[in-house]
C-alpha positions, -999 to 999 in steps of 0.1 A, spaced: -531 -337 -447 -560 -317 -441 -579 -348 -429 -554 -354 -405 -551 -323 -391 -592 -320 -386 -585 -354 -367 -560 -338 -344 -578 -311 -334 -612 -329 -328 -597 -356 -306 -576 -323 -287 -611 -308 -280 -626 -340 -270 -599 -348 -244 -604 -309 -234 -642 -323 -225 -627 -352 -208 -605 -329 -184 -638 -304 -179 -656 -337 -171 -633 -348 -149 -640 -313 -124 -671 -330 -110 -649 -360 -96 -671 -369 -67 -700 -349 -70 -720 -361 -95 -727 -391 -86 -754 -413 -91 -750 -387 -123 -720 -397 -147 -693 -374 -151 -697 -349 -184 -676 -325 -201 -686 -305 -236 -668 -281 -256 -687 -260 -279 -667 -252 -316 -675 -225 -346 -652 -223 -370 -625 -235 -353 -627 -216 -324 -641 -228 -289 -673 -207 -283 -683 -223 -250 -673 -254 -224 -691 -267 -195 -691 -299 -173 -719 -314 -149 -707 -298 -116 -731 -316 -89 -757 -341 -87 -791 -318 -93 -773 -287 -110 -775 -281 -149 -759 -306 -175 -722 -301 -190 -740 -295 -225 -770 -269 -211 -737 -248 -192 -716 -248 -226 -743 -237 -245 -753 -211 -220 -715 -200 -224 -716 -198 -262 -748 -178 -266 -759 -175 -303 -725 -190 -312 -735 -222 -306 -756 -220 -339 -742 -236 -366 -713 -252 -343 -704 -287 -333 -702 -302 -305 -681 -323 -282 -690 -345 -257 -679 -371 -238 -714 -392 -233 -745 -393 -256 -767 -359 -246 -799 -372 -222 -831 -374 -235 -850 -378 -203 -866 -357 -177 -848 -353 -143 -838 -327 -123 -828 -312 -152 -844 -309 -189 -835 -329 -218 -799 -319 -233 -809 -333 -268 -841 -307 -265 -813 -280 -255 -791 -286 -284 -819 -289 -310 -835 -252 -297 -801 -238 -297 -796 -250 -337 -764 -266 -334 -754 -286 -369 -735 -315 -349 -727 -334 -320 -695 -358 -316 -700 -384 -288 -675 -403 -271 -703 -433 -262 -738 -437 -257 -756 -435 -231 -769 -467 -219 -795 -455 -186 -827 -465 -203 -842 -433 -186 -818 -409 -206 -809 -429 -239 -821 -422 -272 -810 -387 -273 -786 -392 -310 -821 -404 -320 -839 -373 -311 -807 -356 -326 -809 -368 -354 -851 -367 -363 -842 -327 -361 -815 -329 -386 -787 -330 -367 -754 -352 -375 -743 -376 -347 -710 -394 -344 -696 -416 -318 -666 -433 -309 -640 -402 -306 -619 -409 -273 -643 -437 -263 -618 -460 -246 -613 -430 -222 -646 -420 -218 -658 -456 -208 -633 -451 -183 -638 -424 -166 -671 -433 -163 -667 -470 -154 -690 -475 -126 -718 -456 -142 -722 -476 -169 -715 -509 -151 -747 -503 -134 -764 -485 -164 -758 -519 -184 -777 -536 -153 -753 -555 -134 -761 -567 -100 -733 -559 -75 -715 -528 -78 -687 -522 -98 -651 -528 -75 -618 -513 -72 -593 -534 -53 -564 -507 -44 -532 -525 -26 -500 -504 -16 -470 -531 -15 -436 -533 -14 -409 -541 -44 -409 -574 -33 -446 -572 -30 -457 -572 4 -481 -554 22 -465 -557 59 -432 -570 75 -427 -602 91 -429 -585 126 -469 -573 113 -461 -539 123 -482 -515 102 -474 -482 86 -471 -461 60 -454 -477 28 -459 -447 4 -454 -415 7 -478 -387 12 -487 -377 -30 -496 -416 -35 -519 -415 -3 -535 -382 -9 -546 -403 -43 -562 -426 -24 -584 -406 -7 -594 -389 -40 -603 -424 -51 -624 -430 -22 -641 -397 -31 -653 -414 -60 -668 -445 -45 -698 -449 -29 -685 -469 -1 -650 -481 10 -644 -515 26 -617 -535 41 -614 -570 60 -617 -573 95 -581 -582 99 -570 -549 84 -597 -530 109 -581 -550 133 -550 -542 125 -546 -506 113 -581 -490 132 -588 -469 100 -613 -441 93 -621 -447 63 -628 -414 57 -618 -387 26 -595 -366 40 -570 -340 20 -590 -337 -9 -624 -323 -20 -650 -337 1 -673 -358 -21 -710 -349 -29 -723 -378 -2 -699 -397 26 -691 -431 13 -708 -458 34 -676 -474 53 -678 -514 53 -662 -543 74 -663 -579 60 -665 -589 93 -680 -624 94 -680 -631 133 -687 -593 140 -657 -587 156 -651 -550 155 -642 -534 187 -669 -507 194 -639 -484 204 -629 -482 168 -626 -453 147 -652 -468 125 -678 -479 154 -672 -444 175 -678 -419 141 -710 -442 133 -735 -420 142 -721 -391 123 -708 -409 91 -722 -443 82 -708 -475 88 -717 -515 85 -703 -543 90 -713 -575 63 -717 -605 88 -731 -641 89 -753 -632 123 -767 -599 130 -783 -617 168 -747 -624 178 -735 -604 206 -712 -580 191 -734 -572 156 -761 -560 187 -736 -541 206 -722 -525 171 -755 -518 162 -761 -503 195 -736 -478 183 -753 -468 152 -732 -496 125 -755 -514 107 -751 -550 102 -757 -568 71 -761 -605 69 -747 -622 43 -728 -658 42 -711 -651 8 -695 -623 -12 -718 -625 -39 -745 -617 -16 -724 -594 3 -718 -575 -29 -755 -579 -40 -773 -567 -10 -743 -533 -10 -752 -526 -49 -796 -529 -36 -785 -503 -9 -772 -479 -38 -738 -492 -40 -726 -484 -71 -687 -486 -69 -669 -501 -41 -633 -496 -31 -615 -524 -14 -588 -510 6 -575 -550 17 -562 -568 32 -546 -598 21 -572 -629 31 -602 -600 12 -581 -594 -16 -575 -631 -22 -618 -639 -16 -623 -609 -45 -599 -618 -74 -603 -658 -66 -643 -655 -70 -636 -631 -103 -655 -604 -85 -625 -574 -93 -631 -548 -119 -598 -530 -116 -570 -534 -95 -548 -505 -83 -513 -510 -70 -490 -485 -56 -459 -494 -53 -435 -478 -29 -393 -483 -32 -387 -505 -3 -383 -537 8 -398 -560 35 -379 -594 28 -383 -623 41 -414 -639 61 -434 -604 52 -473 -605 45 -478 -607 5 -505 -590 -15 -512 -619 -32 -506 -646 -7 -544 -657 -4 -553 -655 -42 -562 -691 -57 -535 -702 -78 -561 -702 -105 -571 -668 -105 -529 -653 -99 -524 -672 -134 -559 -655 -147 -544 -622 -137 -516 -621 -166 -540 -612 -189 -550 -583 -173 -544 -550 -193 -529 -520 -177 -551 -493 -180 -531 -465 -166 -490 -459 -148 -484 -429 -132 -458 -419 -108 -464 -397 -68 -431 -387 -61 -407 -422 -52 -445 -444 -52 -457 -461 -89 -494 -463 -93 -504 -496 -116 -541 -499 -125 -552 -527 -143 -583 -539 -159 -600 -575 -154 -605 -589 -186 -639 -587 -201 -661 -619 -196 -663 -641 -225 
């Protein structure tokens, strides 16, 4: 019984790290986000969480908190302690000076310019564990160690608000809201968490967006704000093409000579050339792309999940319906990939007032 009860209260103060983590939503970044919790005997000594891209580490801030407590204690944390040189000094070299006797980790770390801290850990004596809260861990931190583990393109979010009956506009293609105002101010902190936000032309087209984070903390840097916009298209009297020179803004296009790409680039959107999505996604994770959220529509949506290229999927759902002849969410996914998506595993349900947010994970490759 005692066993079990050491269990419960070491996963509570590791899901406490995960909250603290959690405070540096959109700030950190291309930093993951890090929570610690600092425990003597029990008792919490000290917490801390990596506030901002260039400011101290969750673990240097928790032990600054706990003071001479931290001697003797263990500690909590939701990503293997760096071992690298940064902006900031080692945490592993923190933790050993500070004389701590352990350190439970969620995961490791897997940027090859950090790792090897449990190593260093452990060469001073110190016990290391992993796994606790891991499944929650990896996903807060998704993105980050998508492109920690190497891949090429950066890691995407496709978020679609539908209808019961699962469309995304009436048969008339009049556009509005379909949730309500808690479901879109959860957008926006999504966006605040990408590095850039893109939608198809037709939806630019369509619904003029901003593609801006509005309603919520501003996020550490602006996301870039993309168009798949093959034929360059875009009106230069857009939202997107008139805010250009204050927040940036491209357009992913088979011909930067054509006639609009020159007049969009005239107004300070930057065309990038590329014929396919895989390049498209390629050359956005070589200019620092890390995570991108697709924002639709239906004909981008479909191009994504048919070429596999989706690493979550976010549905919010409003209580209406659009009936018959009305745009679907899924009307321009390949029959092969909509019969794919059933093994998809929800991640996460939560409700914003009338709206249901679904978020589901793409299976892992085999």
């Amino acid at each position: 019984m005692q066993g079990r009860e050491s269990s419960r209260r070491e996963r509570a103060w590791m899901k406490r790290a995960l909250t603290l983590a959690a405070r540096g939503w959109g700030q950190t970044a291309p930093n993951p986000l890090v929570g610690a919790v600092i425990v003597r005997d029990g008792v919490v000594v000290g917490e801390g969480f990596h506030p901002r891209f260039g400011e101290p580490h969750a673990e240097a801030l928790a032990l600054a908190q706990a003071g001479d407590r931290a001697r003797g204690a263990d500690v909590y944390c939701t990503l293997e302690p760096c071992n690298g040189h940064g902006k900031q000094p080692p945490c592993a070299e923190a933790l050993i000076a500070a004389g701590v006797r352990r350190v439970v980790a969620s995961i490791a770390d897997p940027n090859p310019a950090k790792a090897h801290g449990a190593e260093r850990l452990r060469a001073a004596g110190i016990s290391v564990e992993f796994g606790l809260e891991a499944a929650a861990a990896r996903e807060l931190n998704a993105p980050f160690l998508h492109w920690a583990s190497g891949a090429e393109r950066p890691w995407v979010t496709l978020k679609l608000a539908m209808s019961m009956d699962g469309a995304i506009a009436a048969a008339d293609r009049e556009r509005g809201w379909l949730t309500g105002e808690a479901a879109r101010r959860h957008v926006h902190r999504l966006r605040a968490s990408a590095d850039a936000i893109a939608v198809g032309i037709g939806t630019a087209l369509a619904d003029d967006p901003a593609l801006t984070v509005r309603g919520v903390k501003k996020p550490r840097v602006a996301p870039l704000r993309v168009v798949f916009d093959r034929h360059a298209r875009l009106p230069v009297t857009s939202q997107l093409a008139r805010t250009a020179r204050r927040l940036p803004a491209a357009i992913l296009t088979d011909d930067a000579s054509a006639p609009g790409a020159l007049e969009l680039a005239r107004r300070g959107v930057e065309p990038i050339v590329a014929r396919d999505l895989a390049t498209a996604l390629r050359l956005l994770h070589d200019r620092g792309v890390r995570h991108l959220l697709v924002e639709g529509g239906a004909v981008l949506a479909g191009a994504l999940l048919g070429a596999n290229l989706v690493d979550r999927l976010v549905i919010f759902q409003a209580p209406v319906l659009l009936g018959a002849g009305a745009l679907g969410a899924f009307s321009a996914v390949p029959s092969a990939a909509t019969k794919a998506m059933a093994h998809w595993q929800v991640v996460e349900r939560r409700e914003f007032d009338a709206d249901l947010m679904t978020v589901l994970a793409a299976p892992s490759p085999s």
